[in-house]
C-alpha positions as a Markdown table, in Angstrom:
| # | Residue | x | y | z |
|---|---|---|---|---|
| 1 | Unk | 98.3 | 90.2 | 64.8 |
| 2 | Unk | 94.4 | 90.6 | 63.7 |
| 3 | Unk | 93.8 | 87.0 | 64.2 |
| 4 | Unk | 95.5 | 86.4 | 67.2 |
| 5 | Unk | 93.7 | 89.3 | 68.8 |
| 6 | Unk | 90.8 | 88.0 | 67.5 |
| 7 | Unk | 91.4 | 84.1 | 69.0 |
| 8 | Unk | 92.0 | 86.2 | 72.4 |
| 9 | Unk | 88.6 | 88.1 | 72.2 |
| 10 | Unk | 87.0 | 84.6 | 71.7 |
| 11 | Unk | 88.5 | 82.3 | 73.8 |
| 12 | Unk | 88.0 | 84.7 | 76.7 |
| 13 | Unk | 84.3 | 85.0 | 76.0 |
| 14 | Unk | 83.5 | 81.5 | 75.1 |
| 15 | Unk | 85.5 | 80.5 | 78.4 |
| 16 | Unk | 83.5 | 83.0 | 80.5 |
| 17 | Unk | 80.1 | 81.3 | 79.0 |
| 18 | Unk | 80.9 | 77.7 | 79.1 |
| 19 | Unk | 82.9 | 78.2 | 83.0 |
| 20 | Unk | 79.7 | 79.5 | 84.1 |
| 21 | Unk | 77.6 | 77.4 | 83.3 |
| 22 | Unk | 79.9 | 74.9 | 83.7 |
| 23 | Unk | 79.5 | 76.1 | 88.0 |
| 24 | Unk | 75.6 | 76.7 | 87.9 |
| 25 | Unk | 74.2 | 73.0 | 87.1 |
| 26 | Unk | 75.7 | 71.3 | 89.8 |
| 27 | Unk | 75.1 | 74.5 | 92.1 |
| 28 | Unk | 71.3 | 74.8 | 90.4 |
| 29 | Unk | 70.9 | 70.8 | 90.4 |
| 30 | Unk | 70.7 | 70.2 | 94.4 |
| 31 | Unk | 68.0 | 73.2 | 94.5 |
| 32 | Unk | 64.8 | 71.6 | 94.8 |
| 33 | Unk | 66.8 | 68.7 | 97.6 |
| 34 | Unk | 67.2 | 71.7 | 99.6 |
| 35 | Unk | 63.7 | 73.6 | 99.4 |
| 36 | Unk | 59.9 | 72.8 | 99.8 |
| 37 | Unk | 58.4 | 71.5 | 96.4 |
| 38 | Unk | 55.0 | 73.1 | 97.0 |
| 39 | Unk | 56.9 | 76.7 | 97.0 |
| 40 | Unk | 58.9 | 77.0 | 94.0 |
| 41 | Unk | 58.7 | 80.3 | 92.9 |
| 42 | Unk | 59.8 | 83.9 | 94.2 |
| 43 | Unk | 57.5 | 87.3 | 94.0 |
| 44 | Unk | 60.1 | 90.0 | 93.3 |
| 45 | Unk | 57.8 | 93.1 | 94.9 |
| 46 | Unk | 59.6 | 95.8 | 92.5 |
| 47 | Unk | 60.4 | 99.2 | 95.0 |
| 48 | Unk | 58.8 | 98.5 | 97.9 |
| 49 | Unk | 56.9 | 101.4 | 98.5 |
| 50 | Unk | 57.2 | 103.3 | 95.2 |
| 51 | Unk | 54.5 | 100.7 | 93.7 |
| 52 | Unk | 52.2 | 103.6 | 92.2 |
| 53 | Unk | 55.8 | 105.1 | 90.4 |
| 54 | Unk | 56.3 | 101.8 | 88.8 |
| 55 | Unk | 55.4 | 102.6 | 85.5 |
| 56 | Unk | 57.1 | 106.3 | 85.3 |
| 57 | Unk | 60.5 | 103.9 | 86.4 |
| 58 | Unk | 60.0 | 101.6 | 83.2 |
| 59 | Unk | 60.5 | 104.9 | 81.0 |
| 60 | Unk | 64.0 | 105.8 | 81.6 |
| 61 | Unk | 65.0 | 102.7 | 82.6 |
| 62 | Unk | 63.5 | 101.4 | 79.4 |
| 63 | Unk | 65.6 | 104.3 | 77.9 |
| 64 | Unk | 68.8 | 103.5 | 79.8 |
| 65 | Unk | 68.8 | 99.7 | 78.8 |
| 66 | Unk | 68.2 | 100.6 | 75.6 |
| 67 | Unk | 71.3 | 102.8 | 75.4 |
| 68 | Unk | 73.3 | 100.5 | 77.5 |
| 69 | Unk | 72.5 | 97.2 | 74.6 |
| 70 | Unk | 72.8 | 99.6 | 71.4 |
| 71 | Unk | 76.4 | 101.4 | 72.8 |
| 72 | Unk | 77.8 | 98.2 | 74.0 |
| 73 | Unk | 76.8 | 95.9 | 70.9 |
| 74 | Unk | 78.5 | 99.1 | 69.0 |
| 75 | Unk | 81.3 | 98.7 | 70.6 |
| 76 | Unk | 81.7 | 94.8 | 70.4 |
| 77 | Unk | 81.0 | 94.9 | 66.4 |
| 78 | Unk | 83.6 | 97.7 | 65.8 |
| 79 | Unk | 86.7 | 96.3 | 67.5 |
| 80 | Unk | 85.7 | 93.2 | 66.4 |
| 81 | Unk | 85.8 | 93.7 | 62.7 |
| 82 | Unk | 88.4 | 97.2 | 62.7 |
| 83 | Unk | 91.4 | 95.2 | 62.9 |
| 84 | Unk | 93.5 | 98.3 | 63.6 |
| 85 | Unk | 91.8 | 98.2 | 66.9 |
| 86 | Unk | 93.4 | 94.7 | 67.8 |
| 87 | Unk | 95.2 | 95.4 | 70.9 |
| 88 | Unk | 95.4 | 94.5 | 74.3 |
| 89 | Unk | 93.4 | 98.0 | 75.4 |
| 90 | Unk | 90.6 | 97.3 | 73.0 |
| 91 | Unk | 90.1 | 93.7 | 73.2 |
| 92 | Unk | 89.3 | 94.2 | 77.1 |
| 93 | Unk | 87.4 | 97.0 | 76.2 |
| 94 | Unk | 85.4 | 94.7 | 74.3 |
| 95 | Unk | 85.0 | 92.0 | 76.6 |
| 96 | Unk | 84.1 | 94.9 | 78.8 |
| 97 | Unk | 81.0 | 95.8 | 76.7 |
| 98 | Unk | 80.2 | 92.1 | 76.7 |
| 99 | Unk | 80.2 | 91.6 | 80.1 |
| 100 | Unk | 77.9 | 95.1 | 80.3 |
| 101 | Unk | 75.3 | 93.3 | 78.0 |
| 102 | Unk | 75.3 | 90.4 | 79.6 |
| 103 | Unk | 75.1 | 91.8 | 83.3 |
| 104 | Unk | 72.2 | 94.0 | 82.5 |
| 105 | Unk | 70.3 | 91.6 | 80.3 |
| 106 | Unk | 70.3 | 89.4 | 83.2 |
| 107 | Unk | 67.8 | 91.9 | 85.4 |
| 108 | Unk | 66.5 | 94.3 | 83.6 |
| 109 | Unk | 63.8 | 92.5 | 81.2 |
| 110 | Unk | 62.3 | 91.5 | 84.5 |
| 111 | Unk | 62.3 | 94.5 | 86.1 |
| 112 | Unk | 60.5 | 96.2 | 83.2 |
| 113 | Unk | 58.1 | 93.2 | 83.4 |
| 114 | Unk | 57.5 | 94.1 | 86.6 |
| 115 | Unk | 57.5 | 97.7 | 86.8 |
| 116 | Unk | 54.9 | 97.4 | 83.3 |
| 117 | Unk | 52.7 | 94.6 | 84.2 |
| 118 | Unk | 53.3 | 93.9 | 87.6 |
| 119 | Unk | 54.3 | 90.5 | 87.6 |
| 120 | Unk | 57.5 | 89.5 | 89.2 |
| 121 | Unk | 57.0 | 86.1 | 90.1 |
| 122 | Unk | 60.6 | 84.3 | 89.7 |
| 123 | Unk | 61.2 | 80.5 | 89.8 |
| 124 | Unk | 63.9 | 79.5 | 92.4 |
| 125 | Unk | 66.0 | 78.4 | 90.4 |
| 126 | Unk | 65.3 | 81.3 | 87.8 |
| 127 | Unk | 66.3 | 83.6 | 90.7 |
| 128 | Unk | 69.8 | 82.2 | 91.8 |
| 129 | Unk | 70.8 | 81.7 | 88.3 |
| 130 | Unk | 69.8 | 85.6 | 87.8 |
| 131 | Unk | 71.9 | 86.2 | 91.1 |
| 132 | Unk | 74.9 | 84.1 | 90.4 |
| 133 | Unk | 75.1 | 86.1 | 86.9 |
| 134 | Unk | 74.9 | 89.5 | 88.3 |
| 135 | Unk | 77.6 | 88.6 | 91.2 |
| 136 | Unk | 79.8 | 87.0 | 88.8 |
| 137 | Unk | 79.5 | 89.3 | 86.3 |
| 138 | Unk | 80.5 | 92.5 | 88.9 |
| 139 | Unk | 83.7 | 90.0 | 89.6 |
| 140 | Unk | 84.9 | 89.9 | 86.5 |
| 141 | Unk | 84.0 | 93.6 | 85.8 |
| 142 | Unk | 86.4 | 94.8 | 88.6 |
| 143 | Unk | 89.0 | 92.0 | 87.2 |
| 144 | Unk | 88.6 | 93.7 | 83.8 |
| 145 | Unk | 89.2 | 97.2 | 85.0 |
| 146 | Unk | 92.4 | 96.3 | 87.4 |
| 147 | Unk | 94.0 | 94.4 | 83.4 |
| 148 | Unk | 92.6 | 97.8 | 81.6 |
| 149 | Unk | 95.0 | 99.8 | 84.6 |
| 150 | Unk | 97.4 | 97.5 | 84.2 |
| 151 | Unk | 97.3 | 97.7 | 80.2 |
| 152 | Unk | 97.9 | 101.6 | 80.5 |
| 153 | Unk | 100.8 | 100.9 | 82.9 |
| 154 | Unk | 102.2 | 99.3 | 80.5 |
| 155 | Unk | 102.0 | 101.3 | 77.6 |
| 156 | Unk | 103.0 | 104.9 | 79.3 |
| 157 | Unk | 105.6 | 103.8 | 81.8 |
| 158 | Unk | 107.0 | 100.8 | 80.0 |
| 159 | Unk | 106.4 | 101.3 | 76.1 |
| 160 | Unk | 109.2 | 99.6 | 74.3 |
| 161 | Unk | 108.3 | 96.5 | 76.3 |
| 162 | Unk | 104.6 | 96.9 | 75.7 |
| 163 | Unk | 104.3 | 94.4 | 72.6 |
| 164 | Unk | 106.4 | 92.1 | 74.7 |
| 165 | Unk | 105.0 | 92.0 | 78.2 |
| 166 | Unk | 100.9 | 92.1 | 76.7 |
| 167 | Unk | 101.2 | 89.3 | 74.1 |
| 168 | Unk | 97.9 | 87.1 | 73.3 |
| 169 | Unk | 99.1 | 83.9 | 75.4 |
| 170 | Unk | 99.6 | 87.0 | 78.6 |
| 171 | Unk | 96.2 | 88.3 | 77.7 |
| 172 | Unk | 94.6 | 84.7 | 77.8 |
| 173 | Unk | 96.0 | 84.2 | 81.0 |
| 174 | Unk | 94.9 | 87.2 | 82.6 |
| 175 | Unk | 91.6 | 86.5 | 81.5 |
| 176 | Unk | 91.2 | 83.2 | 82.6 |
| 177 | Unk | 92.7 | 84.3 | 85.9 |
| 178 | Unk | 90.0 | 86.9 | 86.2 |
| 179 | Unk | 86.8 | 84.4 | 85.5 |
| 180 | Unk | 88.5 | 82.1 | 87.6 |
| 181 | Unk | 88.8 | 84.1 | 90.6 |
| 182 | Unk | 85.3 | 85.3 | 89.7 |
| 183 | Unk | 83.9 | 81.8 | 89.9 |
| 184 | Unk | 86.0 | 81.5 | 93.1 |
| 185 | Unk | 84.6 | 84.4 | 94.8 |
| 186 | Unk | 80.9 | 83.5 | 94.1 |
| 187 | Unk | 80.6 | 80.1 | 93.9 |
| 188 | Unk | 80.5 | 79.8 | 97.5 |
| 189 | Unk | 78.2 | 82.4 | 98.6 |
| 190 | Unk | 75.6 | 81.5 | 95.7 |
| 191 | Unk | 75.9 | 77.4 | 97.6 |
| 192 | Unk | 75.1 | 78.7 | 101.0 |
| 193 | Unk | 72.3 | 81.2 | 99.6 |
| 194 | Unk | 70.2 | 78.1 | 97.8 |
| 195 | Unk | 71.0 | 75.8 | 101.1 |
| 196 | Unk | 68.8 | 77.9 | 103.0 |
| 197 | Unk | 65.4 | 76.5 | 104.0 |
| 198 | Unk | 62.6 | 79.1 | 102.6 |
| 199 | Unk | 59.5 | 78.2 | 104.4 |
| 200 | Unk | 57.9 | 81.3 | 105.2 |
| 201 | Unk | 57.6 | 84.6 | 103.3 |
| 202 | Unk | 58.8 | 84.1 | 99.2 |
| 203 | Unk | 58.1 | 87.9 | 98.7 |
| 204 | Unk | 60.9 | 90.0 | 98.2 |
| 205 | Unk | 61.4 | 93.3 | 98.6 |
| 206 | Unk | 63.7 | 94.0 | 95.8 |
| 207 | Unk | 63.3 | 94.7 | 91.6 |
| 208 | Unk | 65.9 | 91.2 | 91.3 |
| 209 | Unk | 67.2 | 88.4 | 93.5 |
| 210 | Unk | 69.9 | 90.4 | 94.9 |
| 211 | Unk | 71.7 | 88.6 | 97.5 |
| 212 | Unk | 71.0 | 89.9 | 100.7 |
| 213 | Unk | 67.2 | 90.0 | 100.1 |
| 214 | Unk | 66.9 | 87.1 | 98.8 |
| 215 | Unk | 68.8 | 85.9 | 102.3 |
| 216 | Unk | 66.6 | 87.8 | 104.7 |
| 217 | Unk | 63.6 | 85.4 | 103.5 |
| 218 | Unk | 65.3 | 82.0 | 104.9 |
| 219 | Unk | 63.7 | 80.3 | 108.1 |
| 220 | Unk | 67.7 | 79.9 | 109.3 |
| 221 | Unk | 70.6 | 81.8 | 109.9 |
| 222 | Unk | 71.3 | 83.8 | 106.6 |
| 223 | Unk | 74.2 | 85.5 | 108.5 |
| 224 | Unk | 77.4 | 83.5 | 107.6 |
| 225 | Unk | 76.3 | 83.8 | 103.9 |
| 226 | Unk | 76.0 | 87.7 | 104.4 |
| 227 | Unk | 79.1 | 87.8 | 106.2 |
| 228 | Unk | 80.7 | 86.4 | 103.4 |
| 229 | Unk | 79.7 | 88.8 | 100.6 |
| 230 | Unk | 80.9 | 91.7 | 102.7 |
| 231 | Unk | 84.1 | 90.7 | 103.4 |
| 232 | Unk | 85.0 | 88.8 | 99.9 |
| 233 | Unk | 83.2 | 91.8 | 97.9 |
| 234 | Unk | 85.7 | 93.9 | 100.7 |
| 235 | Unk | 88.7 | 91.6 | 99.5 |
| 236 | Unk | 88.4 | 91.8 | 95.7 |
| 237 | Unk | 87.6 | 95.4 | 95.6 |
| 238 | Unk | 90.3 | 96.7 | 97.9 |
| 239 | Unk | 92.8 | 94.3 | 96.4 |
| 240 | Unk | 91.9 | 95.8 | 92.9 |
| 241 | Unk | 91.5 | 99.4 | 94.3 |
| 242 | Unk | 94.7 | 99.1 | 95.6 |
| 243 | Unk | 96.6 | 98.1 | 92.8 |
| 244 | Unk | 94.5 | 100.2 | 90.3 |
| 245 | Unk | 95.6 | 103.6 | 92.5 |
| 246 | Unk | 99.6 | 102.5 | 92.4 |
| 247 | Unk | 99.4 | 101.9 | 88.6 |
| 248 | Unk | 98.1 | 105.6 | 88.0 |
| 249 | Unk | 100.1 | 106.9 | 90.6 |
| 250 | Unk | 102.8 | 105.8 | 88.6 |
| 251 | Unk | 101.2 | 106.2 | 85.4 |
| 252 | Unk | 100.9 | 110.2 | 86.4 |
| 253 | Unk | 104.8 | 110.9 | 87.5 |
| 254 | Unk | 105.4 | 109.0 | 84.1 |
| 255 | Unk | 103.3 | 111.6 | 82.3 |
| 256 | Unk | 104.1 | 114.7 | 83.9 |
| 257 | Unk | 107.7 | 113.6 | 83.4 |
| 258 | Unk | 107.1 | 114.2 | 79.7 |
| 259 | Unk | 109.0 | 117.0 | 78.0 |
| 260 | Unk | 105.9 | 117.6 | 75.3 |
| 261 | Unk | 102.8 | 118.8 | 76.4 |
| 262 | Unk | 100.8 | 117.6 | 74.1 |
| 263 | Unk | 102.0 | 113.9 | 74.5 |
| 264 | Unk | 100.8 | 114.9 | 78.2 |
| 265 | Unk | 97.3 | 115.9 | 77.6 |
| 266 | Unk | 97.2 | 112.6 | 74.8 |
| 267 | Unk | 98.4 | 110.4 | 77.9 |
| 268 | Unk | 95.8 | 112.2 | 80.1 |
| 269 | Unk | 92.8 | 111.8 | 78.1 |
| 270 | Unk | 93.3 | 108.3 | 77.8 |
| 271 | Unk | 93.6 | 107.4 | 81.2 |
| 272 | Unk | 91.1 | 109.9 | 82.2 |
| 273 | Unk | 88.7 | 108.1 | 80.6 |
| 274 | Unk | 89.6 | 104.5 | 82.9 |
| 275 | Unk | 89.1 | 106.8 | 85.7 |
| 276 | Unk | 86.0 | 107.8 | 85.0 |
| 277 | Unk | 84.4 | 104.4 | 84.3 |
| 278 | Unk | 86.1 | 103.4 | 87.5 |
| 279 | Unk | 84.6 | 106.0 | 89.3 |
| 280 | Unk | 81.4 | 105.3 | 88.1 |
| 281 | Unk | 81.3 | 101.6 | 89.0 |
| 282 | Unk | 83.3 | 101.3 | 92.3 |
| 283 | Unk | 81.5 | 104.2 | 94.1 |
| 284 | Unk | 78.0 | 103.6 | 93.6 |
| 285 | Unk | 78.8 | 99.7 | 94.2 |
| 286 | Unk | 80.5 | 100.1 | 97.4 |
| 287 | Unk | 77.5 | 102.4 | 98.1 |
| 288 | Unk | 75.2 | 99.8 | 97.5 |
| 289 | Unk | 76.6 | 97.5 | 99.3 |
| 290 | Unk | 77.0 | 98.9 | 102.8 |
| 291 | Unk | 73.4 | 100.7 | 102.3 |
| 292 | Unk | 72.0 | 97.3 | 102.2 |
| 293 | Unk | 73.9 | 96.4 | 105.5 |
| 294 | Unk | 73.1 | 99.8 | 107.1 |
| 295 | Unk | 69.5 | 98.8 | 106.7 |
| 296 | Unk | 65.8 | 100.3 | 106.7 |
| 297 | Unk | 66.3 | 102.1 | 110.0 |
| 298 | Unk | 69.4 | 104.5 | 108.1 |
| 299 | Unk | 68.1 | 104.1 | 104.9 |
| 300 | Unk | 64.8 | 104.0 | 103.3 |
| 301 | Unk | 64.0 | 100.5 | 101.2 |
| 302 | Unk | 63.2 | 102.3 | 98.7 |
| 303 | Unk | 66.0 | 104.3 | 98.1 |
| 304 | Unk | 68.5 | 101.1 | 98.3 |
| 305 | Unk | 66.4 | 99.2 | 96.0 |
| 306 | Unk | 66.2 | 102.2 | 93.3 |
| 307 | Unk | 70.3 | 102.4 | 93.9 |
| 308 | Unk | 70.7 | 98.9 | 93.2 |
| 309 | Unk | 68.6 | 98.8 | 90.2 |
| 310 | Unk | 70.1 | 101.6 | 88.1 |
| 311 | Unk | 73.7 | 100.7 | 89.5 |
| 312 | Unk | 73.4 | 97.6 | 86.9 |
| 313 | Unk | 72.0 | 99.6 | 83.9 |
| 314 | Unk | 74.3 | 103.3 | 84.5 |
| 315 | Unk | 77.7 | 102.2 | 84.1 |
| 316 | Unk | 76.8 | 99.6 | 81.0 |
| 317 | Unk | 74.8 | 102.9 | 79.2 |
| 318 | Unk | 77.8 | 105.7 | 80.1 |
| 319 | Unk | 80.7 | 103.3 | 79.6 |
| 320 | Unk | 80.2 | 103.4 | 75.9 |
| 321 | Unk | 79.7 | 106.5 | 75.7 |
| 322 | Unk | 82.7 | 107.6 | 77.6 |
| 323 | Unk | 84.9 | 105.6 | 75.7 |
| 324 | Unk | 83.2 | 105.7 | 72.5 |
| 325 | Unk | 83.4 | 110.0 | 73.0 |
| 326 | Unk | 87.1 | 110.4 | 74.5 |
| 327 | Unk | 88.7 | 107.4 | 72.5 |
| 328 | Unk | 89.5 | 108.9 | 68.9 |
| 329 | Unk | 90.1 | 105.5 | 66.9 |
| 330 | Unk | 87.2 | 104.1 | 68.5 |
| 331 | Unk | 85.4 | 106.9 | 66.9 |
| 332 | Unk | 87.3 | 106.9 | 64.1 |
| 333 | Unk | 86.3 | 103.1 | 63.6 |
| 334 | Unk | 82.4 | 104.3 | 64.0 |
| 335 | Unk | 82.8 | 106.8 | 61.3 |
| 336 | Unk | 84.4 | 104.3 | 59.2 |
């Protein structure tokens, strides 16, 4: 049972890695057909208007990041080597906490580069790789969480079917299903984003090449690539909204079904714990999101930017924390 969980936890990973990079090169290898050669590089401006804070940012988000690597690396190494934490639950936990590390690793250092030095020039093709990773990454984040709503499911509402229905070949699947669609959703978006002619301004007014400001700096239409991100980000977040509310809908009138009340409140913690990391990444993403649309007029630059920038370095820091405080054999396999 150990070693197939642990072929699942690898193949999953190694398939994420090499199916990325796999989409980038041809993506990243018509760049410089489609741009000036003379103006190869991007100045990421930090928080526009917040220049002289800069360097009282870098301290907690120095502080968060570092939480967010150490708590997610901890998690990673325990699952990995406890092998009475290989199960479907843990093993997506873990791939969780890799895709954490690897989705705030992607912007961070250069933020803090920015925010401590004030450089923040960006090659282009630097900058849409860093873009495509943070897109992709969100993707298969939300993918993760609809299998970790789906795992619970499982276990409470149908448990004497749970080593059936969640077997290693079922796991692989859904995980190759979720970096697919992942690659799917962004692929696309990232194509039309680097086919835009950028022959004026290359400052942007943003801590990382997110999407839409990155967009706003092309000489052409940047409008059917925006139109795109809202409505597939709209798509694969209601569709996995949608289904992650029915599971604990049902996952509730299973539990308060139960005649013991402690096997409630065991059932309860559990999932409350989902919730919470689901709470914390959909509602300040969504937030994001239409804030950017909304733009300058509604919302200060400023205040999206600073949103956008924490948003990928808060929910890798808590999600540890949460799971690593209300999970007991996670902690048991820390004191151990």
């Amino acid at each position: 049972k150990g070693r197939c969980g642990e072929r699942v936890c690898i193949l999953v990973m190694v398939t994420t890695h090499s199916s990325f990079c796999s989409v980038i090169s041809p993506v990243m290898g018509s760049l410089f057909n489609h741009t000036l050669l003379n103006t190869a590089t991007f100045i990421l401006l930090g928080v526009p208007g917040l220049e002289a804070a800069h360097l009282w940012l870098a301290v907690p988000l120095s502080a968060m990041y570092s939480i967010a690597l150490l708590g997610n690396i901890i998690i990673v190494t325990v699952i990995w080597t406890d092998s009475a934490l290989h199960e479907p639950m843990y093993h997506f936990l873990c791939i969780l906490a890799a895709v954490d590390i690897v989705m705030s690793t992607s912007v961070t250092p250069k933020i803090l580069t920015i925010f401590w030095s004030g450089n923040g020039i960006i090659g282009f093709a630097a900058c849409f790789i860093q873009m495509y990773i943070v897109h992709a990454s969100t993707a298969v984040e939300t993918g993760l969480l609809l299998a970790m709503a789906f795992d619970r499911y499982i276990a409470i509402c149908k448990p004497l079917h749970y080593q059936t229905i969640l077997t290693p070949r079922t796991m692989i699947g859904m995980g190759m299903g979720i970096i697919a669609r992942a690659i799917t959703a962004v692929t696309p978006m990232t194509w039309m984003v680097v086919h835009l002619p950028y022959c004026a301004s290359h400052e942007i007014p943003h801590s990382y090449c997110e999407h839409m400001a990155v967009a706003k700096l092309a000489c052409a239409d940047y409008m059917p690539s925006s139109l795109y991100s809202l409505i597939v980000s709209f798509i694969v977040v209601g569709i996995d909204v949608t289904f992650i509310a029915t599971s604990y809908s049902l996952i509730l009138r299973a539990v308060f079904s139960l005649p013991s009340r402690d096997a409630r409140v065991k059932a309860l913690s559990t999932c409350g714990s989902h919730v919470s990391v689901m709470v914390l990444y959909y509602l300040p993403a969504m937030v994001s999101i239409y804030m950017a649309w909304l733009g300058e007029d509604i919302v200060p630059l400023h205040t999206q930017v600073l949103l956008a920038d924490f948003y990928l370095v808060i929910p890798p820091m808590l999600n540890p924390l949460i799971y690593g405080l209300k999970t007991k054999r996670i902690r048991d396999g820390l004191g151990s």
